[in-house]
N, C-alpha and C positions, 0 to 999 in steps of 0.2 A: 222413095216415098216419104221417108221421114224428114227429107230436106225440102220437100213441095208442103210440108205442115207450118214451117218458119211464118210465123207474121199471123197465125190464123187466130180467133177468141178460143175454140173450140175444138178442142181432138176425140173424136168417141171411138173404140173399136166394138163391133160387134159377131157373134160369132152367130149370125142364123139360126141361135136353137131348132130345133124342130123343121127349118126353113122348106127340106123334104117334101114334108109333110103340109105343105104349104099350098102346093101346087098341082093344078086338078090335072088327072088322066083325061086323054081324049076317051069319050062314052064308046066309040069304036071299038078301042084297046081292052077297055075294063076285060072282058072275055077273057081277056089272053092272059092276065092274071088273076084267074079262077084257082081256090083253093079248098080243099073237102078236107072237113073237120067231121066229129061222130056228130054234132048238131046240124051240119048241111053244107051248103055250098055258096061261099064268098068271092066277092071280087072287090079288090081296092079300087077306089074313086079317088085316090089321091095318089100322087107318086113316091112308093115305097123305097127304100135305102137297099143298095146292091143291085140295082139293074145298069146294066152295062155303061148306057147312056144318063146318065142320072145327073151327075157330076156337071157335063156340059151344059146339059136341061135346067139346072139349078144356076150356070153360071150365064148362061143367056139370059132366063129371068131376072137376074139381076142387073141385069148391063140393060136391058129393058126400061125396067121399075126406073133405074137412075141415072138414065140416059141423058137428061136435061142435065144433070148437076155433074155428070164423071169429068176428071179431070181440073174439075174447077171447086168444086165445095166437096164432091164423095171421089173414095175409091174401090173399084170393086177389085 
């Protein structure tokens, strides 16, 4: 990877802060990560850190998003 950057103007690394958190649950799903607190009862709309699939889910997103540009201006 660092020999595909030779020649370029630009080098940026980024690390996703938050990138998780980025990404909506299917409305389906939400249910299924239902949580009861002494105030009531929650469910995440967004995709939480630690579920099994997460990881993959986050890294197809992004192979998504920068599909046009992979291997040519980005790398995921």
């Amino acid at each position: 990877m660092i020999d595909a950057t030779t020649g370029h103007e630009a080098l940026t690394f980024t690390d996703g802060s938050s990138g998780y958190n980025q990404i909506r649950m299917n409305p389906a799903d939400e249910e299924l990560m239902a949580f009861r607190t002494p105030k009531g009862i929650y469910c995440y709309t967004v995709m939480p850190f630690r579920l099994k699939n997460a990881g993959a889910t986050y890294q197809r997103a992004m192979q998504k998003i920068f599909d046009d540009m992979l291997h040519r201006n980005v790398e995921c």
